[in-house]
C-alpha angles and dihedrals in degrees: 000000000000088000096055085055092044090050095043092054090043088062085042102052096027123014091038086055094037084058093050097039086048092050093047088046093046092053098038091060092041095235119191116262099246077077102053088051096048085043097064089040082055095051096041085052099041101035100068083054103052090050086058108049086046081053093053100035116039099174089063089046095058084049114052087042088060100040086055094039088058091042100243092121125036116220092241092062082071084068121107105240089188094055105097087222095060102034102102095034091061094041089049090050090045087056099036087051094044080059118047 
């Protein structure tokens, strides 16, 4: 029962905000649409597992939520580069924030 609630505010606190923060930089840098596309596959793909592993390990959970809240981490940095999913959409992130 207590990691369903820890996964639940972890969505809440982190994935809910990863999926914001990826929609306002996507538009922001004007990516192609191909990478929208492959943006919200990745998070349909990335989001249910980082909901688990903050349900199994809630240690790494508190965390993570801090080290977002303070800024130290940006949400995108939670996404997989090596899932082919979410290849291009962390590539493209890594490019919009180097330069802004």
């Amino acid at each position: 029962m207590i990691s369903n609630f820890i996964g639940w505010i972890f969505a809440l606190l982190v994935v809910d905000p990863l999926q914001a923060e990826i929609q306002q930089q996507a538009e922001r840098a004007r990516l192609p649409v191909e990478i929208v596309r492959q943006s919200q596959a990745c998070l349909t793909s990335q989001g249910p597992k980082l909901i688990e592993r903050a349900a199994g390990d809630y240690g790494w959970a508190a965390a993570t939520v801090v080290s977002i809240a303070i800024g130290h981490t940006a949400p995108a940095e939670l996404l997989d580069g090596s899932d082919p999913q979410c290849a291009a959409l962390v590539d493209a992130l890594k490019g919009a924030g180097a330069g802004a």
